[in-house]
RODO-2510 file (C-alpha; in nm, 4 decimals, decimal comma):
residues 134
     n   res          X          Y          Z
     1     x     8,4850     2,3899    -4,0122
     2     x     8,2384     2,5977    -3,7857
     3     x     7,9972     2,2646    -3,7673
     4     x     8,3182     2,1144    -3,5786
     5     x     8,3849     2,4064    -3,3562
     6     x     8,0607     2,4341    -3,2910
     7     x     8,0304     2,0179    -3,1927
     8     x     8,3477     2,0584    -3,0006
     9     x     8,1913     2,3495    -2,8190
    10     x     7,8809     2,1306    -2,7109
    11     x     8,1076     1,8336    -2,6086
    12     x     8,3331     2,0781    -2,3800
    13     x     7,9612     2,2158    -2,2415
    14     x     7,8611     1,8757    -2,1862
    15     x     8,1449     1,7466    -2,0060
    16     x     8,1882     2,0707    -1,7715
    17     x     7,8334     2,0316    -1,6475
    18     x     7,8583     1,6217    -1,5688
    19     x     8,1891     1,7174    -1,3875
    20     x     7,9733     1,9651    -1,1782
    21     x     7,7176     1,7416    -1,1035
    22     x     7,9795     1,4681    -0,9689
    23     x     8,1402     1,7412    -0,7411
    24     x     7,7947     1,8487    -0,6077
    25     x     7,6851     1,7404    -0,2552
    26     x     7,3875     1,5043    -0,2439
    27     x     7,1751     1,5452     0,0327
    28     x     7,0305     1,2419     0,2760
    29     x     6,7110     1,2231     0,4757
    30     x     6,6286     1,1121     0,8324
    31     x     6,3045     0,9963     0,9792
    32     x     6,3282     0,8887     1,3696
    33     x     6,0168     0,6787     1,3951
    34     x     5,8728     0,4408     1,6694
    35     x     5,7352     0,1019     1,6068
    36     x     5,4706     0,0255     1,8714
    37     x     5,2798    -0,3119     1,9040
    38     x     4,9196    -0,1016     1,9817
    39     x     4,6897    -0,0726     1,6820
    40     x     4,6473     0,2197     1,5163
    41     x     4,7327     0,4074     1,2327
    42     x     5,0348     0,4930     1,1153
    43     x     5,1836     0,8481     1,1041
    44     x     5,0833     1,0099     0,7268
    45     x     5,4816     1,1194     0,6801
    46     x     5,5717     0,7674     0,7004
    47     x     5,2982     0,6373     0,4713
    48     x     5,5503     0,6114     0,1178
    49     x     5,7775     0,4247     0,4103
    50     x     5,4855     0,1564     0,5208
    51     x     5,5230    -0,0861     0,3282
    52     x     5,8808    -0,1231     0,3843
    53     x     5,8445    -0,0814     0,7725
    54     x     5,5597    -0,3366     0,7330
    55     x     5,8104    -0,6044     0,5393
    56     x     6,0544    -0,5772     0,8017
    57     x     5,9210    -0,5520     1,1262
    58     x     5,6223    -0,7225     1,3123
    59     x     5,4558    -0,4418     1,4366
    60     x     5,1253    -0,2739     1,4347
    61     x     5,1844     0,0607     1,4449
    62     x     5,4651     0,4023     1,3384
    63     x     5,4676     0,6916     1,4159
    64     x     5,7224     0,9835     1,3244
    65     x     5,9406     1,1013     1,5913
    66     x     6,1452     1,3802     1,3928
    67     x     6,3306     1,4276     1,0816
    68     x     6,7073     1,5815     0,9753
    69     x     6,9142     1,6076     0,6847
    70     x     7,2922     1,6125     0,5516
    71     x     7,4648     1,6584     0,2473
    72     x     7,7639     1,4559     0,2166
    73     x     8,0072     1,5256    -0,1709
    74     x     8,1839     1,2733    -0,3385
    75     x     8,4736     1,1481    -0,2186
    76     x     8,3584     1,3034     0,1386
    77     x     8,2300     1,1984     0,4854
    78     x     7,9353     1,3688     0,6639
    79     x     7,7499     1,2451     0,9885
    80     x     7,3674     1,2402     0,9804
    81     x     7,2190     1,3688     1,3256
    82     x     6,9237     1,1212     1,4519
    83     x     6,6420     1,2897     1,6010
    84     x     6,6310     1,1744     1,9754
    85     x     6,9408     1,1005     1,9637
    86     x     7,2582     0,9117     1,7615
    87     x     7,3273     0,9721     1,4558
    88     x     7,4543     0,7635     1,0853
    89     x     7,7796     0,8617     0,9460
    90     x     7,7640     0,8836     0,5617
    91     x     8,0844     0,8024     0,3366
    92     x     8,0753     0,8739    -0,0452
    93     x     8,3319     0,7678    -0,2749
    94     x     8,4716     0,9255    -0,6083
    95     x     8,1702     0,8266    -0,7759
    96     x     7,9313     0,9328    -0,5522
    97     x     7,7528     0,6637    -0,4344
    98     x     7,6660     0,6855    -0,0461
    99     x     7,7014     0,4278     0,2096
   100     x     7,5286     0,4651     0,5708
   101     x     7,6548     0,3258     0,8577
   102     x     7,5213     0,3194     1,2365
   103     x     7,6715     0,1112     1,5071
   104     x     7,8224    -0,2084     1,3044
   105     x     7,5851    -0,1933     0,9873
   106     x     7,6623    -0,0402     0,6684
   107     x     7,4301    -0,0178     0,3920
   108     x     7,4531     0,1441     0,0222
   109     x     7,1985     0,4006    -0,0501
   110     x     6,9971     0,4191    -0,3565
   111     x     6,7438     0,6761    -0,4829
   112     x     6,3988     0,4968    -0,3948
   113     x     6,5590     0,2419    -0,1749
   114     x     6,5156     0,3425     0,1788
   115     x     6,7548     0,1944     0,4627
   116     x     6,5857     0,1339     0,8180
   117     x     6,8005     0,1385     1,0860
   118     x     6,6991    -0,0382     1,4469
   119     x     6,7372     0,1746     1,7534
   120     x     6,6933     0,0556     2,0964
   121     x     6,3688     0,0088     2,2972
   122     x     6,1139     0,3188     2,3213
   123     x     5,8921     0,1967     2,5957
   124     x     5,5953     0,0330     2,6370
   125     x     5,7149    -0,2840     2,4212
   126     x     5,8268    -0,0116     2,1485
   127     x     6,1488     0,0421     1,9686
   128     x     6,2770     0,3340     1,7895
   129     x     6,4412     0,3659     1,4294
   130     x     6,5169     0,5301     1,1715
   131     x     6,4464     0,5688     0,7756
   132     x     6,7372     0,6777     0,5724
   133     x     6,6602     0,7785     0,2068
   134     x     6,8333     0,9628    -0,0585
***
């Protein structure tokens, strides 16, 4: 009879801690960047981002141009200040999976799958953005 309390106990203790990880906030990243068609290197915070940046846009160089955060709990909204400007307004649902959206483009967020968003031009034949990551 104890062995079953005590199983019972550990289910109960179980449960209660997933149900306080689902109403915990999860907290999104920012990185502003600029793309810029000059050689060079690119800036070392964006390095784990290269590749990505590299896939999707024809340019030769990125640098970082600031970084934010938010934290955004299931079932909630939060919005997601851009550095220089703008900013992404985040939407989870009961579950808690995140979706991103800036301007007319939503995306669903996914730990270690980063969403770029496009900004406008930065000068000199550059154009800002911005890497959103879980």
């Amino acid at each position: 009879m104890r062995l079953i309390q005590l199983i019972t106990a550990c289910c109960a203790l179980v449960l209660c801690r997933g149900v306080s990880f689902a109403a915990g906030a999860t907290e999104v990243h920012a990185i502003a960047f600029v793309a810029s068609h000059q050689p060079g290197a690119t800036d070392p915070r964006l390095a784990p981002y290269e590749a990505v940046l590299r896939a999707n846009l024809r340019f030769e160089s990125f640098r970082s141009a600031g970084e934010s955060s938010a934290k955004v709990s299931a079932g909630g909204h939060a919005s997601l200040s851009v550095p220089g400007g703008g900013h992404v307004e985040l939407e989870a649902d009961a579950n808690g999976t995140i979706q991103a959206r800036k301007g007319g483009t939503a995306v669903t967020l996914g730990p270690g799958h980063p969403a770029v968003f496009m900004g406008g031009p930065a000068g000199n034949g550059s154009v800002s953005g911005v890497i959103i990551m879980l």
